[in-house]
VOBA-1610 file (N, C-alpha, C; in pm, whole numbers, padded with zeros to 5 digits, always signed):
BEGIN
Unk+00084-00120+00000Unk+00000+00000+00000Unk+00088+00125+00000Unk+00066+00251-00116Unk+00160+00363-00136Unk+00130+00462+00002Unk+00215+00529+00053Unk+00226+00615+00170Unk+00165+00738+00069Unk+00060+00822+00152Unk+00062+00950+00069Unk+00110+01085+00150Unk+00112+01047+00316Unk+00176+01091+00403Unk+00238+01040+00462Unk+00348+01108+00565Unk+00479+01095+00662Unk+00488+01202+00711Unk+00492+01190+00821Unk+00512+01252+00914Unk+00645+01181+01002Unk+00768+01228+01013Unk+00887+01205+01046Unk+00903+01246+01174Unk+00863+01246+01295Unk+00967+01313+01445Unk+00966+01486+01406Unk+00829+01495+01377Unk+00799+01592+01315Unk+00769+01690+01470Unk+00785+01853+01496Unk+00764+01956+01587Unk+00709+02051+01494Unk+00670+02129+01547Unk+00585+02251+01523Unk+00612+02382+01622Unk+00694+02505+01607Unk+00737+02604+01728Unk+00684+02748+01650Unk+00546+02821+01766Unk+00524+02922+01667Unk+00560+03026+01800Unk+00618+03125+01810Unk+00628+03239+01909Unk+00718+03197+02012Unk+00774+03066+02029Unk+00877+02986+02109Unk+00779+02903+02200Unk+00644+02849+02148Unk+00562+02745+02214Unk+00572+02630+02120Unk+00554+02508+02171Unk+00539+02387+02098Unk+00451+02388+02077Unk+00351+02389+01975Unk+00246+02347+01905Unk+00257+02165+01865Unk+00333+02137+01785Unk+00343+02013+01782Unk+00486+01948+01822Unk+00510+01803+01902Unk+00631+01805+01954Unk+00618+01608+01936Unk+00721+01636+01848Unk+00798+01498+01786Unk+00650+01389+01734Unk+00596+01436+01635Unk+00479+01344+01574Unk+00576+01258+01460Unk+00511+01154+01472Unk+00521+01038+01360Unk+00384+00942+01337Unk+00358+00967+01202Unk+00189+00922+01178Unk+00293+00903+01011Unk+00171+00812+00941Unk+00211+00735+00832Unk+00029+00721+00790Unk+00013+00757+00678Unk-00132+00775+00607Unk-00112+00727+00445Unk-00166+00586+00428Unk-00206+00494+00339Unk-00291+00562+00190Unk-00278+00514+00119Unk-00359+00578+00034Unk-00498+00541+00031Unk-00529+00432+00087Unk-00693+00440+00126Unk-00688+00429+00239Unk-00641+00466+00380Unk-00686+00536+00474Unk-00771+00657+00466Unk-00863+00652+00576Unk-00949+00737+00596Unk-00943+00774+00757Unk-00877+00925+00776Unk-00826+00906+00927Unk-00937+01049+00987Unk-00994+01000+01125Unk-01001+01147+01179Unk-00912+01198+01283Unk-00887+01309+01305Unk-00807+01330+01381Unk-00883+01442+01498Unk-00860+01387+01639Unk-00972+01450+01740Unk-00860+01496+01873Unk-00909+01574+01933Unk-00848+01619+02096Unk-00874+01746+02105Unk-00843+01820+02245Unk-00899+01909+02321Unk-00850+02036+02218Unk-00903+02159+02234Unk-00863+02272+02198Unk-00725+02290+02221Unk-00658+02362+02100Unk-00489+02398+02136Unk-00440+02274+02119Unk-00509+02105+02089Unk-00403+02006+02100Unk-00317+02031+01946Unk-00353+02103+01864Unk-00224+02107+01754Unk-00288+02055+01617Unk-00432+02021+01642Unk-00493+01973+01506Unk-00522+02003+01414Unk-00562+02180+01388Unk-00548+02260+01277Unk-00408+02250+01197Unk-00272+02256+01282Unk-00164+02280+01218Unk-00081+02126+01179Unk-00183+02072+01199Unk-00127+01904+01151Unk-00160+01898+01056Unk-00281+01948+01005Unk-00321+01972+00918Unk-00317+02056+00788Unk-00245+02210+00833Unk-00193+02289+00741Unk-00094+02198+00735Unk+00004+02131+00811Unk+00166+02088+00787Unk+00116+01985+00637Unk+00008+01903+00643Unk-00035+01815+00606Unk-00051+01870+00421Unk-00111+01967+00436Unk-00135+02059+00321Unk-00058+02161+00286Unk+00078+02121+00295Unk+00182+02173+00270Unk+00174+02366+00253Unk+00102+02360+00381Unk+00074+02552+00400Unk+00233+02601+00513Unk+00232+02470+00576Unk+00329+02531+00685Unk+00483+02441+00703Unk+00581+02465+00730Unk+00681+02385+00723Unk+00722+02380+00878Unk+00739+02239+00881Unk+00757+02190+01021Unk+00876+02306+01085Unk+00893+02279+01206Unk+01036+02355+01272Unk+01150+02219+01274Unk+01109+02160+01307Unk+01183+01994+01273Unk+01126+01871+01273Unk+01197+01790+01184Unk+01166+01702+01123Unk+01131+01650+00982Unk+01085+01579+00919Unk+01051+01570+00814Unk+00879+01572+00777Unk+00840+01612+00680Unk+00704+01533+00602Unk+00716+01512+00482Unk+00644+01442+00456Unk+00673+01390+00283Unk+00479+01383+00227Unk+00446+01450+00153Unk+00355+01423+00113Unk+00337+01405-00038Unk+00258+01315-00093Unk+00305+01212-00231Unk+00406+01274-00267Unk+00465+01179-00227Unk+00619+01151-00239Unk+00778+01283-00255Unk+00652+01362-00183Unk+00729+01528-00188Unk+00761+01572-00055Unk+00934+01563-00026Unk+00912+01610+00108Unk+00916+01774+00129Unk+00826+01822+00231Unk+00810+01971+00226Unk+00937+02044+00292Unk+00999+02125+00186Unk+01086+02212+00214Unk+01227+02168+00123Unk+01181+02064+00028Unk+01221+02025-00071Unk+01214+02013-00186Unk+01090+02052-00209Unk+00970+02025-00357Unk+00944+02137-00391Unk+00864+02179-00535Unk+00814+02288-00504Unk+00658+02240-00530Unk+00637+02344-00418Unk+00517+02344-00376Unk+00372+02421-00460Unk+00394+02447-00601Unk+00320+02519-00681Unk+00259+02383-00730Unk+00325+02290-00760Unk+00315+02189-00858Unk+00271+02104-00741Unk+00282+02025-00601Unk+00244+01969-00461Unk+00059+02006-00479Unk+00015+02128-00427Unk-00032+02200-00371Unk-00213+02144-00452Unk-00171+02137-00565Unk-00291+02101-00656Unk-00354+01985-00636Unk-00224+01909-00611Unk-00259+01763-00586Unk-00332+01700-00491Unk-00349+01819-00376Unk-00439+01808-00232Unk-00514+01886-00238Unk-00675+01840-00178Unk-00758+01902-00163Unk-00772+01963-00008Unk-00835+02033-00028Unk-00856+02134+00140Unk-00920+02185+00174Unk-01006+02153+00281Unk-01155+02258+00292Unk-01194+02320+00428Unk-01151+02453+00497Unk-01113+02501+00601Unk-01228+02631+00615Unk-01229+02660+00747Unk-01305+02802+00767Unk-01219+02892+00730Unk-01037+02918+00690Unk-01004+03036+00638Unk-00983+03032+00513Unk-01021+02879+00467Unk-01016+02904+00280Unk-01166+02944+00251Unk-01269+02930+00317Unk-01413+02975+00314Unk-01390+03158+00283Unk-01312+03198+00405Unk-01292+03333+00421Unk-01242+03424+00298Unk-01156+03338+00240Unk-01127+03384+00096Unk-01171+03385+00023Unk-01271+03346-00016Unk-01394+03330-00120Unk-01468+03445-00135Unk-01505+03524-00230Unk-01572+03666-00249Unk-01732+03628-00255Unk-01790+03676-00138Unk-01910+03641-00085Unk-01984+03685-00204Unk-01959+03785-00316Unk-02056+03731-00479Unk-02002+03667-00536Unk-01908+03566-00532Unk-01883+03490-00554Unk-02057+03361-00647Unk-02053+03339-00779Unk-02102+03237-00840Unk-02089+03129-00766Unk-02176+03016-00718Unk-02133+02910-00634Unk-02083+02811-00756Unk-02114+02797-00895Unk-02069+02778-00982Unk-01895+02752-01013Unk-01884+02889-00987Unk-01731+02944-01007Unk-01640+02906-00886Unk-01701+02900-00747Unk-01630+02900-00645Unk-01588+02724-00642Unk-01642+02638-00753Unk-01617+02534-00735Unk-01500+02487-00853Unk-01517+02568-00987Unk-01458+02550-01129Unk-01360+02640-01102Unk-01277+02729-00984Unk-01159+02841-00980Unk-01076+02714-00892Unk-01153+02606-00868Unk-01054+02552-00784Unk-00905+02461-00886Unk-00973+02475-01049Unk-00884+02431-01167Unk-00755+02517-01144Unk-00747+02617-01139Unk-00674+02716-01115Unk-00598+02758-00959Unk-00663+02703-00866Unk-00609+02748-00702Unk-00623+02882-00738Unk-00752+02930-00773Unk-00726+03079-00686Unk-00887+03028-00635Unk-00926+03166-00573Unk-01059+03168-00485Unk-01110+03351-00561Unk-01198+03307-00634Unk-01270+03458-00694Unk-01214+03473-00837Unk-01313+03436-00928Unk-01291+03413-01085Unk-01214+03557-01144Unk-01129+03522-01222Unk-01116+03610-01307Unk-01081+03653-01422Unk-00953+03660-01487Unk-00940+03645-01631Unk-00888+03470-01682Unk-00898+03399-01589Unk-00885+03223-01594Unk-00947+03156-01721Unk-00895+03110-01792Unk-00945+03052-01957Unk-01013+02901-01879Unk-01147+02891-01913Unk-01169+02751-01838Unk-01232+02668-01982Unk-01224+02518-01988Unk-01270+02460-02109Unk-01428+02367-02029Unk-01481+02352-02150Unk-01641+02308-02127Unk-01582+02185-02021Unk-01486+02087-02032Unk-01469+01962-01938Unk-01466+02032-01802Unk-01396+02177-01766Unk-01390+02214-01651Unk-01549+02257-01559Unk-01637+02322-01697Unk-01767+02321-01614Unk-01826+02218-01597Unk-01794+02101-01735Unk-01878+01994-01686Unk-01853+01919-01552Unk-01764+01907-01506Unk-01667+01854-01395Unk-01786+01868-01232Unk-01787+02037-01274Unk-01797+02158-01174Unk-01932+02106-01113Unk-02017+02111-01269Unk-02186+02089-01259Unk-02201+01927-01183Unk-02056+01823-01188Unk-02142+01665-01189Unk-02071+01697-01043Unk-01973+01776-00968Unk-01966+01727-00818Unk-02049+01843-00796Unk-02098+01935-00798Unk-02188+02001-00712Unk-02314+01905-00685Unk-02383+01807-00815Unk-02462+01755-00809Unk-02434+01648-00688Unk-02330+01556-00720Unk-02286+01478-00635Unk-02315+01506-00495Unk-02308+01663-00447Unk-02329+01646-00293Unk-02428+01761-00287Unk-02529+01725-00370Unk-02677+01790-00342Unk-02677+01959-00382Unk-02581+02006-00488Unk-02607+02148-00460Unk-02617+02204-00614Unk-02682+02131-00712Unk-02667+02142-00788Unk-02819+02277-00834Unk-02866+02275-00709Unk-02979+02408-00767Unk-02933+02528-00680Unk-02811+02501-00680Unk-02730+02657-00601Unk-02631+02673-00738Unk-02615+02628-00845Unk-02501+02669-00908Unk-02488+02802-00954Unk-02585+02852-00959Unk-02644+03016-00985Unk-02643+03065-00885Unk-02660+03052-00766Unk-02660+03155-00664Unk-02533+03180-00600Unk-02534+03317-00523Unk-02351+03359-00460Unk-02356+03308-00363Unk-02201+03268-00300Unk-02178+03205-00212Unk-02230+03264-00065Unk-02191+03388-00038Unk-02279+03471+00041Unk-02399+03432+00101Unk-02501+03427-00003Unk-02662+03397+00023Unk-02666+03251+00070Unk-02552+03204+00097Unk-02567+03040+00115Unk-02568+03012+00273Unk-02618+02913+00326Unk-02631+02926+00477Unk-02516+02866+00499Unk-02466+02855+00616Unk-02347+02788+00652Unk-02324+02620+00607Unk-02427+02523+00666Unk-02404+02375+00605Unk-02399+02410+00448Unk-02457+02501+00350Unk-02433+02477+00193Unk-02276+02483+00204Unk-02239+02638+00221Unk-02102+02687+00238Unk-02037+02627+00291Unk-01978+02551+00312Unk-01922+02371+00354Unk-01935+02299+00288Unk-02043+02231+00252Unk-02086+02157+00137Unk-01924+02215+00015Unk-02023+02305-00045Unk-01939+02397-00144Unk-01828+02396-00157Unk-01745+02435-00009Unk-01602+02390+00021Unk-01553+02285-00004Unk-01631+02136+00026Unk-01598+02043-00007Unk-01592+01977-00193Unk-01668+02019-00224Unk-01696+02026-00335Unk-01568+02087-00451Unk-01558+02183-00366Unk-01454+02282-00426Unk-01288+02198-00425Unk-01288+02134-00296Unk-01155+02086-00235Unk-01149+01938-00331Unk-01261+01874-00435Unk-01253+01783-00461Unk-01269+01783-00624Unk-01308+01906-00639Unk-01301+01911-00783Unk-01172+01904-00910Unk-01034+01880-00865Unk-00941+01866-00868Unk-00900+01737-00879Unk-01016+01642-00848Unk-00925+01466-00825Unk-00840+01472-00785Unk-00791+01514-00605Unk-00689+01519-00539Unk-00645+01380-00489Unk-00538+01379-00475Unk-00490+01207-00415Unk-00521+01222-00250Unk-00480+01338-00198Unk-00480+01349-00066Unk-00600+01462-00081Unk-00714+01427+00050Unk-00860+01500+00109Unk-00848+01606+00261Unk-00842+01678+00265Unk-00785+01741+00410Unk-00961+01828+00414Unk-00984+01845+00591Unk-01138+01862+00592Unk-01067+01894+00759Unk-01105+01985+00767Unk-01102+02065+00856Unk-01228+02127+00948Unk-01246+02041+01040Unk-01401+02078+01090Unk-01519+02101+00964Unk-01520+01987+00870Unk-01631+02044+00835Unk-01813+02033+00878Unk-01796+02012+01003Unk-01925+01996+01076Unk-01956+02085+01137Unk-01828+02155+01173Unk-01838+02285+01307Unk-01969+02372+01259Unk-02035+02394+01369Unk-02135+02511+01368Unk-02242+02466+01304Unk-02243+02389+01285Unk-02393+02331+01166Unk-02505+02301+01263Unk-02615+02308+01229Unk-02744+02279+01304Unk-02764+02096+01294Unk-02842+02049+01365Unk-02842+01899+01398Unk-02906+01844+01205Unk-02987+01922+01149Unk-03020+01860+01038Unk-02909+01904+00922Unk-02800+01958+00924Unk-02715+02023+00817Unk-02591+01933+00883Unk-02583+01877+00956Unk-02439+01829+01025Unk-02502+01680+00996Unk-02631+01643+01030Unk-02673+01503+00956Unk-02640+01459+00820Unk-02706+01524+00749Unk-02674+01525+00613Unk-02574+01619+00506Unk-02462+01650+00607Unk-02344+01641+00581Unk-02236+01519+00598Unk-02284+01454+00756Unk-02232+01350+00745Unk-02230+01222+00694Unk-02375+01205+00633Unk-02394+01093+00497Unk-02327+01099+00424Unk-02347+01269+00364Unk-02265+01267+00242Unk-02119+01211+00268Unk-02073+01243+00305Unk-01920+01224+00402Unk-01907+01098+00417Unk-01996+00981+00445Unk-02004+00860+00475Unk-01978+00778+00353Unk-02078+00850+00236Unk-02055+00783+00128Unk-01925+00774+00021Unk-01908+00920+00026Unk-01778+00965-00016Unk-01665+00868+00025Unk-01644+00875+00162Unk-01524+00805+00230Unk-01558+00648+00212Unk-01689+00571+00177Unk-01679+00458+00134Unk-01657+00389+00005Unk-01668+00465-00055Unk-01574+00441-00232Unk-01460+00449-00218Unk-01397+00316-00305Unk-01291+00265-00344Unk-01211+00372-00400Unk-01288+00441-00461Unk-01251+00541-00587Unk-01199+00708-00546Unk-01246+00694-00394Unk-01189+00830-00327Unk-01077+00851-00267Unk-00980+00956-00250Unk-00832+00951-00225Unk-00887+00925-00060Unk-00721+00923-00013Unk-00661+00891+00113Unk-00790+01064+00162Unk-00794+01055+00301Unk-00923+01140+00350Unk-00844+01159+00502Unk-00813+01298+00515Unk-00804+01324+00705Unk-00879+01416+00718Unk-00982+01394+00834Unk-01119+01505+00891Unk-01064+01566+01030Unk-01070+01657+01053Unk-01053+01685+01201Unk-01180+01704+01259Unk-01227+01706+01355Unk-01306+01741+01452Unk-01279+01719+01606Unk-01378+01805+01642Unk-01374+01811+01827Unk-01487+01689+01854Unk-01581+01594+01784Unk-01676+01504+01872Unk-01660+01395+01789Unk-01695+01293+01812Unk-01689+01175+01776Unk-01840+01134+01700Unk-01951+01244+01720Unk-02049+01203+01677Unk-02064+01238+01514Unk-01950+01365+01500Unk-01935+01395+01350Unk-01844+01312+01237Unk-01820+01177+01345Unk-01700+01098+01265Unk-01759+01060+01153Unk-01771+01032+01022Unk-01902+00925+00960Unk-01894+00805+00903Unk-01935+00721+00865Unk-01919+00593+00790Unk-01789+00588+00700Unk-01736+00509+00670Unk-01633+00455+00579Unk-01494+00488+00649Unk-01477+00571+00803Unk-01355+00607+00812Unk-01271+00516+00928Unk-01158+00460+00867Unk-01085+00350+00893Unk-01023+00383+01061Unk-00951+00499+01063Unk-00832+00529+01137Unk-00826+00634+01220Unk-00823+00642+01314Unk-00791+00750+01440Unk-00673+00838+01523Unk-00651+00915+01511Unk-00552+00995+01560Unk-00598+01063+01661Unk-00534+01028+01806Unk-00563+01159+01895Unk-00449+01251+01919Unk-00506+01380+01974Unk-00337+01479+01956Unk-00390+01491+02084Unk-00327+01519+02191Unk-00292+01596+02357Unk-00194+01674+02391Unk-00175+01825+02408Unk-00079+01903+02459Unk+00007+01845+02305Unk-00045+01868+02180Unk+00084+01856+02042Unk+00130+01775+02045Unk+00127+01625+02098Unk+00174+01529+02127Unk+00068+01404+02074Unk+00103+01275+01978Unk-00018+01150+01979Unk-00020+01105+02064Unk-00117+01088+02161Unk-00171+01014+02302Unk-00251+00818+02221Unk-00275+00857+02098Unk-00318+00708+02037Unk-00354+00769+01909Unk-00290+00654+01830Unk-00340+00629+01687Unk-00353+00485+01629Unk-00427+00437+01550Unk-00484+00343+01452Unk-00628+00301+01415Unk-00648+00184+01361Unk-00794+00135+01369Unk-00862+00216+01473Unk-00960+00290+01397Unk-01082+00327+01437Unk-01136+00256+01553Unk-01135+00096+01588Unk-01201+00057+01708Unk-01151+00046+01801Unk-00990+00041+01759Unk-00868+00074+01890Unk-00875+00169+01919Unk-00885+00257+01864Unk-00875+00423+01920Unk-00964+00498+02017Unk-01083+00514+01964Unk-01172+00530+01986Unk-01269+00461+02087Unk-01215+00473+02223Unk-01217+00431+02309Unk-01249+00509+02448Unk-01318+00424+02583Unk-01298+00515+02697Unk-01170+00577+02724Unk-01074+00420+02752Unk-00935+00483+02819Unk-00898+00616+02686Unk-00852+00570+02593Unk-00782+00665+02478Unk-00865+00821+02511Unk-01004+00832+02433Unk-01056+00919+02489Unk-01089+01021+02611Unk-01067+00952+02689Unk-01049+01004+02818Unk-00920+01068+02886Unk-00811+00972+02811Unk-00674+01007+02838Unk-00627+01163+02727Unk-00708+01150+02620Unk-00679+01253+02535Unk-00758+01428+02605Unk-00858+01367+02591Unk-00954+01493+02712Unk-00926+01529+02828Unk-00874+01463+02899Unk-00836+01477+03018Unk-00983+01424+03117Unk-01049+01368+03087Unk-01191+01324+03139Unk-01256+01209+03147Unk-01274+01154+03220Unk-01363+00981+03197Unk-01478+01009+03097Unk-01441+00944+02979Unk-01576+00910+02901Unk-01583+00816+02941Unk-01744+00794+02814Unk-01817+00647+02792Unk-01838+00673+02690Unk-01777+00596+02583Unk-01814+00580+02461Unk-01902+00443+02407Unk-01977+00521+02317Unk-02095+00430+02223Unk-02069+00428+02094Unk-02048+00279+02059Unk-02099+00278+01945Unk-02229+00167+01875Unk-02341+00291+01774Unk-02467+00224+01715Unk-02425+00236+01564Unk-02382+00072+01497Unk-02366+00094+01384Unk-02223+00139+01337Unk-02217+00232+01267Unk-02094+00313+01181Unk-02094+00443+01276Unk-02178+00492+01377Unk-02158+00615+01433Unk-02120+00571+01586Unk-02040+00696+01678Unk-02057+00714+01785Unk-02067+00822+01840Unk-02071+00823+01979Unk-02175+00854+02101Unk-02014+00907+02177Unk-02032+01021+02225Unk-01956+01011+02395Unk-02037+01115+02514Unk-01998+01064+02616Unk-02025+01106+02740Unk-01940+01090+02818Unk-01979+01205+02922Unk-01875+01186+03071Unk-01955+01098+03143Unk-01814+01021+03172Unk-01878+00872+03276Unk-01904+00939+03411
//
């Protein structure tokens, strides 16, 4: 099975704090990992490191087969998809929801003199459809409620046929029926053969969704546990990562936590 990430004895030092301190994680090309722990544990920037936005302070990463701070990263960068609340932020709220998905041919965010060919709209029109948003392709991103504008993001982060999927809270803030049927979609996605290697972050375990293999917890920038999804994802692990006695449930492909 091809590695599409590495993570080497990898640190992270921003202002003279450790953010991340000596990680080593290894991500499969059909792995499907989430990665969970307390606020400040370092999971946003595992994630930029991941998406070659940030370069470690030491250590290595290698992502398909490019290690960062070695490669160039114009030609890297395309190859991963990415869907974050500050790439949302960049998006020009008249923004075409159309366009905000077909500029992703290009890596910019807000159309402009970009030459695009009919395969690029057709592309545009069959994943918007794919995750339900295909009667927003006319409307601006702006007018869109938050679960679309996510959606969209994702959409956007995948329109590219990226090898590597990076998803960055995309549940945060959603209402109980927009975080539902976000996470189907998400379920289905991550259960095709046909979809790249996939890392989600989140803060709950209830936004994890179907098809995802593998678990990472971060504590104080540090892995407290990683692997199989049913190893991980656990009282002790969980609890040891939070700092808190859970009880974890699982019904099916989803789970449940509580303080024990």
């Amino acid at each position: 099975m091809a590695s599409v990430l590495e993570f080497d004895d990898v640190s992270f030092t921003r202002d003279g704090t450790a953010i991340l301190d000596h990680v080593g994680w290894s991500v499969d090309e059909s792995d499907r990992w989430v990665v969970l722990g307390p606020n400040g544990a370092g999971k946003t920037t595992l994630l930029q490191l991941a998406a070659a936005i940030l370069h470690p302070s030491s250590g290595f990463v290698t992502v398909l087969g490019e290690r960062i701070g070695a490669t160039d990263l114009a030609g890297l960068r395309p190859r991963i998809g990415f869907a974050s609340t500050a790439m949302a932020r960049r998006i020009p709220a008249d923004e075409r929801v159309l366009d905000v998905v077909m500029t992703a041919a290009h890596a910019v965010a807000g159309r402009w003199r970009e030459q695009y060919e009919d395969v690029d709209e057709r592309r545009a029109h069959r994943v918007l459809r794919e995750w339900h948003l295909d009667r927003f392709a006319e409307r601006r991103f702006g007018s869109l409620s938050d679960g679309e504008q996510k959606r969209v993001q994702i959409a956007r982060s995948i329109m590219t046929d990226p090898e590597l999927l990076l998803l960055d809270e995309p549940a945060a803030s959603l209402d109980l029926g927009a975080r539902e049927e976000l996470v189907q979609l998400l379920g289905a996605y991550a259960s095709s053969e046909e979809s790249p290697a996939m890392i989600m972050v989140t803060h709950h375990v209830e936004e994890i969704p179907a098809g995802f293999s593998h678990a990472l917890l971060l504590s104080e920038g540090a892995v407290s546990a990683a692997g199989p999804i049913d190893e991980v994802i656990t009282d002790e692990h969980l609890g040891t990562a939070f700092g808190l006695p859970l009880s974890v449930q699982r019904d099916g492909h989803r789970f449940t936590a509580r303080a024990a």
